[in-house]
Structures are given as structure tokens and as C-alpha cells.
N, CA and C atoms of all chains as a GROMACS GRO file, in nm:
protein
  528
    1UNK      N    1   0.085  -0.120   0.000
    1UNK     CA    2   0.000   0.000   0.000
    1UNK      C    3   0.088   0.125   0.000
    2UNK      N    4   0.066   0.205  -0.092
    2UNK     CA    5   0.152   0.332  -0.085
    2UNK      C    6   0.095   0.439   0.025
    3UNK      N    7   0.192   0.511   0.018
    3UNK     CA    8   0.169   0.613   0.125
    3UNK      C    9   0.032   0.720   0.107
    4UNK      N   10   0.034   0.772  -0.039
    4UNK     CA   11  -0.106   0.809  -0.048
    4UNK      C   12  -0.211   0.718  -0.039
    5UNK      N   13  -0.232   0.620  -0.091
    5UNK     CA   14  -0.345   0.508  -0.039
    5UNK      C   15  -0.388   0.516   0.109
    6UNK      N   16  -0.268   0.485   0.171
    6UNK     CA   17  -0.292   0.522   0.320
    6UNK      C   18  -0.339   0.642   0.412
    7UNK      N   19  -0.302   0.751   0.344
    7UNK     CA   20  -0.340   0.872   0.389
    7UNK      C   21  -0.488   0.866   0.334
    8UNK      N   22  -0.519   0.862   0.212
    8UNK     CA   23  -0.689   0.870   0.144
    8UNK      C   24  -0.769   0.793   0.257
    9UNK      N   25  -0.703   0.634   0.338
    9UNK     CA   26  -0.804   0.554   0.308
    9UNK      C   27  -0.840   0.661   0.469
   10UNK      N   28  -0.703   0.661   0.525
   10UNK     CA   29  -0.731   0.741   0.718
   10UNK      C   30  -0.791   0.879   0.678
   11UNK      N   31  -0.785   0.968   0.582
   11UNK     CA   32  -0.907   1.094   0.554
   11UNK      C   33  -1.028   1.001   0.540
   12UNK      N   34  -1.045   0.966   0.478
   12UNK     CA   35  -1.164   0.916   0.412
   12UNK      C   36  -1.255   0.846   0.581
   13UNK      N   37  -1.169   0.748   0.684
   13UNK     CA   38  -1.258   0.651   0.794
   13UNK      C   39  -1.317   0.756   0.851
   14UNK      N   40  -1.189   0.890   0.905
   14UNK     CA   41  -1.224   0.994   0.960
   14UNK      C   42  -1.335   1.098   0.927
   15UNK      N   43  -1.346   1.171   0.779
   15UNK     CA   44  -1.443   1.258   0.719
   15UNK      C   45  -1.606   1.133   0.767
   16UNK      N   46  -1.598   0.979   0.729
   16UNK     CA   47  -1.699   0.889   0.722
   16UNK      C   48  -1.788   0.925   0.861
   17UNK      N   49  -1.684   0.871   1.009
   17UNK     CA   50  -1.675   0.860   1.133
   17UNK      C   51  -1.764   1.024   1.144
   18UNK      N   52  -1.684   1.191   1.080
   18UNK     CA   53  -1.767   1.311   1.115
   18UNK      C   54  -1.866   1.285   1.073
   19UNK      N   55  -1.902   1.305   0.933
   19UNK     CA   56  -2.012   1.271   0.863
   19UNK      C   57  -2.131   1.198   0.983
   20UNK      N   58  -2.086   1.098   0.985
   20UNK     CA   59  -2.193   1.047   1.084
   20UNK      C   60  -2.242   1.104   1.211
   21UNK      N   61  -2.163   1.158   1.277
   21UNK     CA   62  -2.186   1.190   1.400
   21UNK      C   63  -2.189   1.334   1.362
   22UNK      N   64  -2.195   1.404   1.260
   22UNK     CA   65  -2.274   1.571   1.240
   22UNK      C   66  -2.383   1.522   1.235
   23UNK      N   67  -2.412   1.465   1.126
   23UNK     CA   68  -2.564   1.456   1.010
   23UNK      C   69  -2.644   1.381   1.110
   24UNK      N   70  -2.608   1.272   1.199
   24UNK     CA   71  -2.662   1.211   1.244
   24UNK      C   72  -2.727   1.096   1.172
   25UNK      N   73  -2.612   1.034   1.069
   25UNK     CA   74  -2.688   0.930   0.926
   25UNK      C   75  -2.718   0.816   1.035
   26UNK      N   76  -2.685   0.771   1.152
   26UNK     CA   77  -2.732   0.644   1.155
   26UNK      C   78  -2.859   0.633   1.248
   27UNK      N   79  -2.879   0.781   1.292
   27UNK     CA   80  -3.005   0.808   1.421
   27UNK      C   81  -2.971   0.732   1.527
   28UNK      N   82  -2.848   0.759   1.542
   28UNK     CA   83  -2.842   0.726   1.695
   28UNK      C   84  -2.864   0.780   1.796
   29UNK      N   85  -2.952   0.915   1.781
   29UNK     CA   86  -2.984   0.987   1.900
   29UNK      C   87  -2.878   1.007   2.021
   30UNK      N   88  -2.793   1.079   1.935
   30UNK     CA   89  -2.641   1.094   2.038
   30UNK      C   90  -2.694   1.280   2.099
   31UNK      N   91  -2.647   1.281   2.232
   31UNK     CA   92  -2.691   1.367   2.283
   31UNK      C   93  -2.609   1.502   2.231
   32UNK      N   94  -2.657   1.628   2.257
   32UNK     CA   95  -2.641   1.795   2.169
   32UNK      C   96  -2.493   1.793   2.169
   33UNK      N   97  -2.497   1.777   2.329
   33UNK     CA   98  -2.328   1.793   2.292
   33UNK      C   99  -2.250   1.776   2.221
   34UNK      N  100  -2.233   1.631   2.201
   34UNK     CA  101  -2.187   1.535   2.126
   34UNK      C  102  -2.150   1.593   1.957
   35UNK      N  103  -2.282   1.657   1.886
   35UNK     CA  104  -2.301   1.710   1.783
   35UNK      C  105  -2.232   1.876   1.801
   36UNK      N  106  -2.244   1.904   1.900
   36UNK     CA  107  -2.161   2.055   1.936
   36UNK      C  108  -2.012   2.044   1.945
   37UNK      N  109  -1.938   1.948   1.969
   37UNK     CA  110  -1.818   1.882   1.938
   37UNK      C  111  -1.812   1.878   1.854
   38UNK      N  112  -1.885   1.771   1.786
   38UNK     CA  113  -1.834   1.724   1.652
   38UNK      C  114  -1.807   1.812   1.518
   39UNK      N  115  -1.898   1.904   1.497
   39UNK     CA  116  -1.870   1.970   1.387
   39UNK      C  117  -1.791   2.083   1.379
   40UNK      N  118  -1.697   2.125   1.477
   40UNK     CA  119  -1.590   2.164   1.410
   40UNK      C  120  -1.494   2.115   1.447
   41UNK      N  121  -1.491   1.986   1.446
   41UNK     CA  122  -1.367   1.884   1.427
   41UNK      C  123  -1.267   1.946   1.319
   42UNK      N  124  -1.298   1.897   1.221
   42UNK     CA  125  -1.201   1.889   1.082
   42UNK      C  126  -1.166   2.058   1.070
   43UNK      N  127  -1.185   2.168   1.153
   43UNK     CA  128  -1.154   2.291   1.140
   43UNK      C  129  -1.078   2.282   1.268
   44UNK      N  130  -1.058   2.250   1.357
   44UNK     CA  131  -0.978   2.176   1.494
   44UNK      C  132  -0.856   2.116   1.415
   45UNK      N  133  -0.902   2.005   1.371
   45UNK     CA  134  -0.754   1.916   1.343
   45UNK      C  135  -0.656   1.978   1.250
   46UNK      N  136  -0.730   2.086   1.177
   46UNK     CA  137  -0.625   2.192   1.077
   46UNK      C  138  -0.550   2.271   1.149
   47UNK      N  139  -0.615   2.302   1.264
   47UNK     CA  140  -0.576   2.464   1.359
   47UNK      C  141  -0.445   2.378   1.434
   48UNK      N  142  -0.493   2.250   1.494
   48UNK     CA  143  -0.403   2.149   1.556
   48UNK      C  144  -0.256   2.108   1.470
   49UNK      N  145  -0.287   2.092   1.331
   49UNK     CA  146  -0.165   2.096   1.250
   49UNK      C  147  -0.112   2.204   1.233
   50UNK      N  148  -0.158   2.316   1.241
   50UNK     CA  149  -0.067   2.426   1.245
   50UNK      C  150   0.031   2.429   1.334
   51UNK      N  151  -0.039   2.428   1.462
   51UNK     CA  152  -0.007   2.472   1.629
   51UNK      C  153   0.141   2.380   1.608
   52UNK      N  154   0.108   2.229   1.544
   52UNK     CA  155   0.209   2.130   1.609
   52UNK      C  156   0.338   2.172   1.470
   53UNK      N  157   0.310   2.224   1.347
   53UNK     CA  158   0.442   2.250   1.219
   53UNK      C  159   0.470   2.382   1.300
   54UNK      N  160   0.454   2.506   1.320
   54UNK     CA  161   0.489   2.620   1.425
   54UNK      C  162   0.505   2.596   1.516
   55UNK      N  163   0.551   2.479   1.610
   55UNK     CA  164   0.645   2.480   1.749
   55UNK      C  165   0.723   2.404   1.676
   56UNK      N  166   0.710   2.290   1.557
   56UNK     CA  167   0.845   2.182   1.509
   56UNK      C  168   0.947   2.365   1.430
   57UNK      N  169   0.880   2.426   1.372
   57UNK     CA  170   0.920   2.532   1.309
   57UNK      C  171   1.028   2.606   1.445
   58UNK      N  172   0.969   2.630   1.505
   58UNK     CA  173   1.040   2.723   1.635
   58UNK      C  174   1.132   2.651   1.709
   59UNK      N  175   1.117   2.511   1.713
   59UNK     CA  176   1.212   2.370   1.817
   59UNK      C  177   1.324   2.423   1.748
   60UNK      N  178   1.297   2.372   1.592
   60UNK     CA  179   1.437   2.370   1.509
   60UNK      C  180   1.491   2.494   1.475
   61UNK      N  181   1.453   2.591   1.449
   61UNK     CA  182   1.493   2.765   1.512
   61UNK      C  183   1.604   2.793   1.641
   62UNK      N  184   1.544   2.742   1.736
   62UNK     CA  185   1.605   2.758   1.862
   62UNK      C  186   1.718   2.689   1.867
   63UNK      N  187   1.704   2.531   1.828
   63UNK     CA  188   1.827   2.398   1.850
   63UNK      C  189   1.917   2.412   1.697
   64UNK      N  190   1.916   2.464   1.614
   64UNK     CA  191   1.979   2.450   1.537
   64UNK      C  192   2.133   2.446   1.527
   65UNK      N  193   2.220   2.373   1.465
   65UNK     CA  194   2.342   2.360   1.477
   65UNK      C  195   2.449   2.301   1.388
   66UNK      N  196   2.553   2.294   1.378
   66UNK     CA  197   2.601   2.258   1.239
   66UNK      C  198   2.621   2.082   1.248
   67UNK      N  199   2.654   2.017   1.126
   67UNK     CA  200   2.666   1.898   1.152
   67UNK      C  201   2.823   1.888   1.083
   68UNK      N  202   2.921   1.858   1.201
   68UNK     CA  203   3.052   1.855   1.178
   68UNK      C  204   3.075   1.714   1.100
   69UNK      N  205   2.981   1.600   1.199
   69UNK     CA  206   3.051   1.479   1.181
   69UNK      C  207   3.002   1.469   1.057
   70UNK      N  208   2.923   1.479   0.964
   70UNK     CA  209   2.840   1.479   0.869
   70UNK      C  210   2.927   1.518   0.778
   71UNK      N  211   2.951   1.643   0.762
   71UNK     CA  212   3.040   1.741   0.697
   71UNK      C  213   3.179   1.630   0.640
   72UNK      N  214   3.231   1.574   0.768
   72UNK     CA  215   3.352   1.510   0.752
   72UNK      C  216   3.316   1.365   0.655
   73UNK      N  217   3.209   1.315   0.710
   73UNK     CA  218   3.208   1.180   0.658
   73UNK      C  219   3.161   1.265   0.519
   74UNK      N  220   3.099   1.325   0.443
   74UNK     CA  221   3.064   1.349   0.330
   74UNK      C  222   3.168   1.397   0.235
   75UNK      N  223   3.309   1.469   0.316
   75UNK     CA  224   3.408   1.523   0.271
   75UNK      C  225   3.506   1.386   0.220
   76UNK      N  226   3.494   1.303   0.318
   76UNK     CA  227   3.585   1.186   0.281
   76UNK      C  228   3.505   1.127   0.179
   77UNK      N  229   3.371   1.120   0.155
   77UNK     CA  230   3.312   0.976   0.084
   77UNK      C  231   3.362   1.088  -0.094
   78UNK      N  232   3.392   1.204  -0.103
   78UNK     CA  233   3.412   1.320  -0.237
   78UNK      C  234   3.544   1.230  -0.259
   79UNK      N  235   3.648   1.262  -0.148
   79UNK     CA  236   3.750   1.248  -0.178
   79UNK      C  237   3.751   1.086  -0.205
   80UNK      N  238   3.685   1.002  -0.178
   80UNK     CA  239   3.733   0.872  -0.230
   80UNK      C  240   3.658   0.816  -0.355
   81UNK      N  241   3.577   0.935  -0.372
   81UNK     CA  242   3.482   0.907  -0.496
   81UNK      C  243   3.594   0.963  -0.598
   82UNK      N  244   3.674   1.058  -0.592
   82UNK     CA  245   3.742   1.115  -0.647
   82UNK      C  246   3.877   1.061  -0.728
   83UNK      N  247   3.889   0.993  -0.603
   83UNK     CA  248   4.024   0.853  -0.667
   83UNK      C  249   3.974   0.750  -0.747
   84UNK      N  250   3.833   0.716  -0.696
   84UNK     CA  251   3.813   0.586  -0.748
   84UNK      C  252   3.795   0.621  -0.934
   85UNK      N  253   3.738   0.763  -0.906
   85UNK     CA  254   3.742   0.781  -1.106
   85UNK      C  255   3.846   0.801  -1.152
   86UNK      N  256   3.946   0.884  -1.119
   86UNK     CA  257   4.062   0.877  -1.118
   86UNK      C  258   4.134   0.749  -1.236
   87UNK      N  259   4.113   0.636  -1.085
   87UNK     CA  260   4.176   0.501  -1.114
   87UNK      C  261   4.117   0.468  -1.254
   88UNK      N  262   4.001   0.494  -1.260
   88UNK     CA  263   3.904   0.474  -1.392
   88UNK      C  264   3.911   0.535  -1.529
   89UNK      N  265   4.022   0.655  -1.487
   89UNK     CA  266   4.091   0.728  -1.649
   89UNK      C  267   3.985   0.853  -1.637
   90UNK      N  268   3.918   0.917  -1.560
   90UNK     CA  269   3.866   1.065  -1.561
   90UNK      C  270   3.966   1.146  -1.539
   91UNK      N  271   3.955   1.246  -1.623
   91UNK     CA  272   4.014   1.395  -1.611
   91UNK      C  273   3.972   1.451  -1.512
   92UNK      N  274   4.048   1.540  -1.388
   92UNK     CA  275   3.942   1.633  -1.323
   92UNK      C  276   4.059   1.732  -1.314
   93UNK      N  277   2.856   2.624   1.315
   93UNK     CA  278   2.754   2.750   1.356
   93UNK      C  279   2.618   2.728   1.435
   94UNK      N  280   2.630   2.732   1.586
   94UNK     CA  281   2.531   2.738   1.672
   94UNK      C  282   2.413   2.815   1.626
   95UNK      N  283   2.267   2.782   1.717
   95UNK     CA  284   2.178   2.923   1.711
   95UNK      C  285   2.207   2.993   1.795
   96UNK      N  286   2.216   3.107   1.772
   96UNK     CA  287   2.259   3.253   1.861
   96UNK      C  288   2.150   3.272   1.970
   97UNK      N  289   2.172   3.354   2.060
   97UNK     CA  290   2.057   3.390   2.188
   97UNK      C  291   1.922   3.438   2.096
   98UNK      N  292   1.930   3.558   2.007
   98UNK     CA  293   1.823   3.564   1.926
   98UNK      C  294   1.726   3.465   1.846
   99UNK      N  295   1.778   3.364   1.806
   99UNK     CA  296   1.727   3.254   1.718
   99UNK      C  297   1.647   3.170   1.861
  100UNK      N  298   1.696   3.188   1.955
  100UNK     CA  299   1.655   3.078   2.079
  100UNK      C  300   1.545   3.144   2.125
  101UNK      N  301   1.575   3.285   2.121
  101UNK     CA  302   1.463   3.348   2.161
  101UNK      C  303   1.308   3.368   2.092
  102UNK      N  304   1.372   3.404   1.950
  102UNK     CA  305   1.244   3.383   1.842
  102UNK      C  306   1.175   3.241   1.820
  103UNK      N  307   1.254   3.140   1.840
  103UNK     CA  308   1.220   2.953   1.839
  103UNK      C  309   1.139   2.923   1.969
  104UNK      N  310   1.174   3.000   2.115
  104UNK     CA  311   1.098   2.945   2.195
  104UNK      C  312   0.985   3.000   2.212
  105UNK      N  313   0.976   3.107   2.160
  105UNK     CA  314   0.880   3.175   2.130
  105UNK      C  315   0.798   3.150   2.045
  106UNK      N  316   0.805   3.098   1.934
  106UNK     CA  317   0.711   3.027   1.800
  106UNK      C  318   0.671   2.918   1.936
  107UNK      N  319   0.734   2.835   1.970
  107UNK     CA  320   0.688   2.679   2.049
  107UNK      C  321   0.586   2.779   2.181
  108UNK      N  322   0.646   2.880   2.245
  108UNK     CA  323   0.534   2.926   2.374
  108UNK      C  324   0.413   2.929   2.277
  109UNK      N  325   0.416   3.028   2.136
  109UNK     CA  326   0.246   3.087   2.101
  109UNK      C  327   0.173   2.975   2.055
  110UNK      N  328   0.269   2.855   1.987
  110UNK     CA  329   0.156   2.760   1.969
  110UNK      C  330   0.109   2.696   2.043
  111UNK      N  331   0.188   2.647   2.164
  111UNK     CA  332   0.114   2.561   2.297
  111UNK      C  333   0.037   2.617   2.316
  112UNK      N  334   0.063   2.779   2.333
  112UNK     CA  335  -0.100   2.881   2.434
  112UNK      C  336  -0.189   2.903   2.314
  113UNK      N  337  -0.191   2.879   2.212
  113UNK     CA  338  -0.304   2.882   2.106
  113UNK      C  339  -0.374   2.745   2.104
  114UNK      N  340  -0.300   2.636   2.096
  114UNK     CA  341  -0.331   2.486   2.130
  114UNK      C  342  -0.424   2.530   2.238
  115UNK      N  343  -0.351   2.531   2.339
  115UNK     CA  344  -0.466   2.538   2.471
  115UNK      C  345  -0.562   2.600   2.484
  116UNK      N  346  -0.570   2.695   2.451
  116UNK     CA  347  -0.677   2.790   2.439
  116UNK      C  348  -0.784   2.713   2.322
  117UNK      N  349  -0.729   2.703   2.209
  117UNK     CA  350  -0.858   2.622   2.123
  117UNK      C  351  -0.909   2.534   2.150
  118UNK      N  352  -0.796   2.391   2.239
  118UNK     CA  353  -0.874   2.273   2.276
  118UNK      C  354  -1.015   2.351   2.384
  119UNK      N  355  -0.957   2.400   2.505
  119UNK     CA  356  -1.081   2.454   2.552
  119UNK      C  357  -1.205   2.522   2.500
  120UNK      N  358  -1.178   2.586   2.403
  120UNK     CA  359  -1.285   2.639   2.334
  120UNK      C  360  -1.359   2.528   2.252
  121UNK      N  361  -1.281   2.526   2.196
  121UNK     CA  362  -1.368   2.377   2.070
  121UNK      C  363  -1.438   2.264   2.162
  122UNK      N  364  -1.332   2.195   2.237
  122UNK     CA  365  -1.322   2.052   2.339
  122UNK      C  366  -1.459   2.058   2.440
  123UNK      N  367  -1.358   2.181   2.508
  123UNK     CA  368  -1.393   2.160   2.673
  123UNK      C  369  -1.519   2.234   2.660
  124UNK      N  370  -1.564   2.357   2.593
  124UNK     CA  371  -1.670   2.423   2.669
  124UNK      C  372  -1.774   2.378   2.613
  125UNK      N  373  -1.858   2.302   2.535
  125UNK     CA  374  -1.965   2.249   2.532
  125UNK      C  375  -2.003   2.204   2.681
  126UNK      N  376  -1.907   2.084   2.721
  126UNK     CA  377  -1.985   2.018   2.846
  126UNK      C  378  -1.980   2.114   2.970
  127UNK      N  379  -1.921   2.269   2.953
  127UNK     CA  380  -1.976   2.330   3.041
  127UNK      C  381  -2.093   2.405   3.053
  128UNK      N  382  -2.153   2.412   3.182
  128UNK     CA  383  -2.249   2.476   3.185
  128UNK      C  384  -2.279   2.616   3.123
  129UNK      N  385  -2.392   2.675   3.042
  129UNK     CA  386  -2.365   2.800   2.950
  129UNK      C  387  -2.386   2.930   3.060
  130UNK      N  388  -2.404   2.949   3.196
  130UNK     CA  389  -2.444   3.040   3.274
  130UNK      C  390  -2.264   3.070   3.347
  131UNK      N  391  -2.185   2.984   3.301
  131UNK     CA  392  -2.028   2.938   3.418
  131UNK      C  393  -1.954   3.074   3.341
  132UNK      N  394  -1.893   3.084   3.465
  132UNK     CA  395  -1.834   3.239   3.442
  132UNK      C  396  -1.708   3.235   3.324
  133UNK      N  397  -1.658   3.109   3.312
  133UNK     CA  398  -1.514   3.063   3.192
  133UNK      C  399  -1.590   3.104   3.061
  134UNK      N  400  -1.735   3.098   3.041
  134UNK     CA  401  -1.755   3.165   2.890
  134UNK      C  402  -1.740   3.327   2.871
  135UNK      N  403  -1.732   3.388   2.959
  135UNK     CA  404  -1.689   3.534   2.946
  135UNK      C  405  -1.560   3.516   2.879
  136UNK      N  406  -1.430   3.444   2.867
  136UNK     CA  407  -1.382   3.454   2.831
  136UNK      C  408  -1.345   3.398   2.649
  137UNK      N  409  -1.436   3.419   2.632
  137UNK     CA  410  -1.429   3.278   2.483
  137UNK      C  411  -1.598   3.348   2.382
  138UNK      N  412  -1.515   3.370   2.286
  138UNK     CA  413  -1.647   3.447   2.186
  138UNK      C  414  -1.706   3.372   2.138
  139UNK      N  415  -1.853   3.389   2.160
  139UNK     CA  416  -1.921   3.248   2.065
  139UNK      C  417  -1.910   3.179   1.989
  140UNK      N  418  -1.964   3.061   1.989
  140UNK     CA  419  -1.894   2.953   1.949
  140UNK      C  420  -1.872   2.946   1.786
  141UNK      N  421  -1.963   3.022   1.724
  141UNK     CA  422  -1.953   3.010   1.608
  141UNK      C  423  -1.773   3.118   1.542
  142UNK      N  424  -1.773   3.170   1.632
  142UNK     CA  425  -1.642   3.232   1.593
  142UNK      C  426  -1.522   3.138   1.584
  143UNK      N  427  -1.530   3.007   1.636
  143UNK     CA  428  -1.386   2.948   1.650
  143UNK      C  429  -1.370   2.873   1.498
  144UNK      N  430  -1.521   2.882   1.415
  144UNK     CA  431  -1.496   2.825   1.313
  144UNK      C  432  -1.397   2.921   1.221
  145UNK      N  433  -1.508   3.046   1.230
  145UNK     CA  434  -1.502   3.185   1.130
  145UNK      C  435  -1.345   3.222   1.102
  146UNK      N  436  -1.314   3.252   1.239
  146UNK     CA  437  -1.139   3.312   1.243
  146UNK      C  438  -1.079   3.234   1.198
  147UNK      N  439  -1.030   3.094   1.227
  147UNK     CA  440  -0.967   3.030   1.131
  147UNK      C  441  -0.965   3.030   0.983
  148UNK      N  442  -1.105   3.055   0.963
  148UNK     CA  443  -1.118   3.044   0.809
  148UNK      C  444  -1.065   3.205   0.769
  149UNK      N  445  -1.104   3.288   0.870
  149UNK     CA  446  -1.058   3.442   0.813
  149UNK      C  447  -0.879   3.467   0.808
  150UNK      N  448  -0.839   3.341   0.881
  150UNK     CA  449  -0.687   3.367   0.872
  150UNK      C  450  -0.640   3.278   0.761
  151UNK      N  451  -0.712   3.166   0.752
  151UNK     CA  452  -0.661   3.069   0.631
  151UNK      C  453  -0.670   3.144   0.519
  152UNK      N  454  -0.792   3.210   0.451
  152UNK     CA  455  -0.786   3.293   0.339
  152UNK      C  456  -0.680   3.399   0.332
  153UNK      N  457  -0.654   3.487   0.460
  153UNK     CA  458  -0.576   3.588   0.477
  153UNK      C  459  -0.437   3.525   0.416
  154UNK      N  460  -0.399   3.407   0.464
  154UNK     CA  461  -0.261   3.317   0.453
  154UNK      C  462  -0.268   3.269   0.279
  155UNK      N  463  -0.375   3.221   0.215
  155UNK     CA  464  -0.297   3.171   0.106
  155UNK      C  465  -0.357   3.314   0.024
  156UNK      N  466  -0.388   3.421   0.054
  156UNK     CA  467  -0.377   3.551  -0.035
  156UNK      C  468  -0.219   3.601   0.016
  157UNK      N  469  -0.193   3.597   0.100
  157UNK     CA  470  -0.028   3.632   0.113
  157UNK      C  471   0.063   3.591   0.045
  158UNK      N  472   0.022   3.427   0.014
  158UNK     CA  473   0.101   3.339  -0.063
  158UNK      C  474   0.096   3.379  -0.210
  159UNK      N  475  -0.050   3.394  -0.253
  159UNK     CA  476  -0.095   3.409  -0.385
  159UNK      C  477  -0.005   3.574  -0.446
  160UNK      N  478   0.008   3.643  -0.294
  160UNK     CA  479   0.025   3.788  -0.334
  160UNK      C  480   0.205   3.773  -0.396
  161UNK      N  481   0.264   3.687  -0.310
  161UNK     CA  482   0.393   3.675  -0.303
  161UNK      C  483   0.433   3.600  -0.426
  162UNK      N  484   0.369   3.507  -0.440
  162UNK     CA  485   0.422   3.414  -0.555
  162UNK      C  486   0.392   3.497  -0.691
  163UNK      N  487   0.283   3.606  -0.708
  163UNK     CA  488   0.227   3.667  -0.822
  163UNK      C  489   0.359   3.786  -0.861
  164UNK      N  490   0.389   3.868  -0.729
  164UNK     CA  491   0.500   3.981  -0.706
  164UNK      C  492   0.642   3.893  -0.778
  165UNK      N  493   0.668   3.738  -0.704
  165UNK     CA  494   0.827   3.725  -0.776
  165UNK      C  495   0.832   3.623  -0.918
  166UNK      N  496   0.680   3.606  -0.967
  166UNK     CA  497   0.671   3.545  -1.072
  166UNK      C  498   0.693   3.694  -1.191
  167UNK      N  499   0.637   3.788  -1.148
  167UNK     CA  500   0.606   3.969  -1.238
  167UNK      C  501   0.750   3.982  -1.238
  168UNK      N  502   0.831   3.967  -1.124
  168UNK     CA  503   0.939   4.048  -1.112
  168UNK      C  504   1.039   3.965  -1.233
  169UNK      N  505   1.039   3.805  -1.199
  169UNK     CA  506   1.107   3.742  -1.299
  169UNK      C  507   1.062   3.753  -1.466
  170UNK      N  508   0.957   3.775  -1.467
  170UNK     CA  509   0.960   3.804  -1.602
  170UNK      C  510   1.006   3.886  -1.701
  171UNK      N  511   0.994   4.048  -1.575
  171UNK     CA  512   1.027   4.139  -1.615
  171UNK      C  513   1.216   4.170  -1.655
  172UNK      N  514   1.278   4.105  -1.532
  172UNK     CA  515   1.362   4.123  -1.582
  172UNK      C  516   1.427   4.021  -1.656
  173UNK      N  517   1.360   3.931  -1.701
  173UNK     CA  518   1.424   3.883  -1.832
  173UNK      C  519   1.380   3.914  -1.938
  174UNK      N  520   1.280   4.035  -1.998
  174UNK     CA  521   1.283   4.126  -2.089
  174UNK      C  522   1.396   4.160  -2.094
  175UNK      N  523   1.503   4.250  -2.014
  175UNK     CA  524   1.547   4.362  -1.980
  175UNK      C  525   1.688   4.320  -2.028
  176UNK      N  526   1.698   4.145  -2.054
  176UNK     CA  527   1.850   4.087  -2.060
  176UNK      C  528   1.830   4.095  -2.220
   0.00000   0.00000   0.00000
């Protein structure tokens, strides 16, 4: 199953799951509240994705830092990429 | 290259406004239905139909910013590749 498949099918149980419990499709006589919750869910879980990408936004703001060891291992993997064409008859 | 005192300051600051916006909405959206409508905590919280509205008045506000921005450096690139 790909990753969009998966995301469609979890929108899709969720929008099903509101749907029901706004409209009231199955008459289950669920009490006011219940329906006073429910419908602005899916305007909730947007406001909620914001809230949670604007503190990951601000975490990594604050902690940010260089990556030395990274730097090095990427510097060596150039330089041995470098020989190995080398050995192979490239010009550089 | 570390983040500087400024960057720590502007970062913990993005993370304080969204927790206290988090919190504040779960209560509004969540919590205040099952409270009683006479309880003195709704003085603080504008009817309910507003928690839909503002969001939507900031979501539009946000992708016209986008629309405004992307329109300004799409004009600008065109223009100056007349100019070459």
C-alpha cells in the first residue's frame, strides 16, 4: 500500500466517522453535545496541524546547529569518490 | 555554527504561542460544550460560532499572502528577463 493510499483511506474513515456523528446518518440519537463537538472537528484538526508545524518550526529555530561529523564523513566519501574515477581514467 | 541567543529566543517563542493557542482552542472547541452555559469561563471565549469563522478568516488571509507573493516574484522574474 503506498503512502497516499494510506493517507486517502485514514481521511476518508475519519471525514466517514464526522459525517456520521454531524448529520446524524445512523439516528443514533447521540446527545447535543456530542453534535456541538463534533462539527468543528475537521476545522480543529487543521488549527491542531498548524499549532504542532509552528512549534516543530520554532524547536528547530532555537536547536539548530552545524553537523561537523556529517560534513567530515561526506568530505571523505568526495574524496574517495574522487580517486576511485581517477583510477578509472577521468580527467578532473 | 550554533543558534545565537536571538534565534533561541524567536524559536521558543514560536513553540510558547503555539502551545498557548493549542490550549486555548482545545478549551474552546473541546472543553466548553460540556460546560455549563451560565459558568463564568464563557466570558472569556467568543461564541462559538467564531472558532470556526477566524480560522477560516486567517486561512484565506494566509494563502492571499502566498498568492500575493508568488504573483510579485513570478512579475518580477519576467520582467527582468525582458530587460537581458
Amino acid at each position: 500500500m503506498t503512502k497516499l493510499l494510506e493517507w486517502l483511506l485514514g481521511v476518508s474513515f475519519v471525514g466517514i466517522a464526522w459525517g456520521l456523528v454531524t448529520f446524524d446518518l445512523l439516528d443514533l440519537q447521540l446527545p447535543s453535545v456530542c453534535k456541538e463537538v463534533a462539527w468543528p472537528i475537521p476545522v480543529y484538526l487543521l488549527v491542531v496541524f498548524g499549532c504542532y508545524s509552528l512549534a516543530t518550526v520554532g524547536y528547530r529555530v532555537a536547536t539548530f546547529n552545524d553537523c561537523e561529523d556529517a560534513a567530515k564523513e561526506l568530505q571523505a566519501q568526495i574524496k574517495e569518490a574522487k580517486e576511485d574515477l581517477k583510477q578509472k581514467g577521468l580527467k578532473m | 555554527m550554533e543558534a545565537t541567543g536571538a534565534d533561541q529566543v524567536v524559536g521558543l517563542g514560536l513553540v510558547a504561542f503555539s502551545l498557548m493557542l493549542f490550549t486555548y482552542y482545545t478549551i474552546w472547541v473541546i472543553v466548553l460544550p460540556f460546560v455549563d452555559t451560565d459558568h463564568v469561563i464563557h466570558m472569556y471565549f467568543l461564541p462559538r460560532e467564531y472558532s470556526v469563522i477566524l480560522p477560516g478568516v486567517a486561512a484565506l488571509f494566509l494563502l492571499l499572502c502566498v498568492g500575493t507573493f508568488i504573483g510579485v516574484v513570478t512579475w518580477k522574474n519576467r520582467r527582468s528577463k525582458k530587460l537581458d
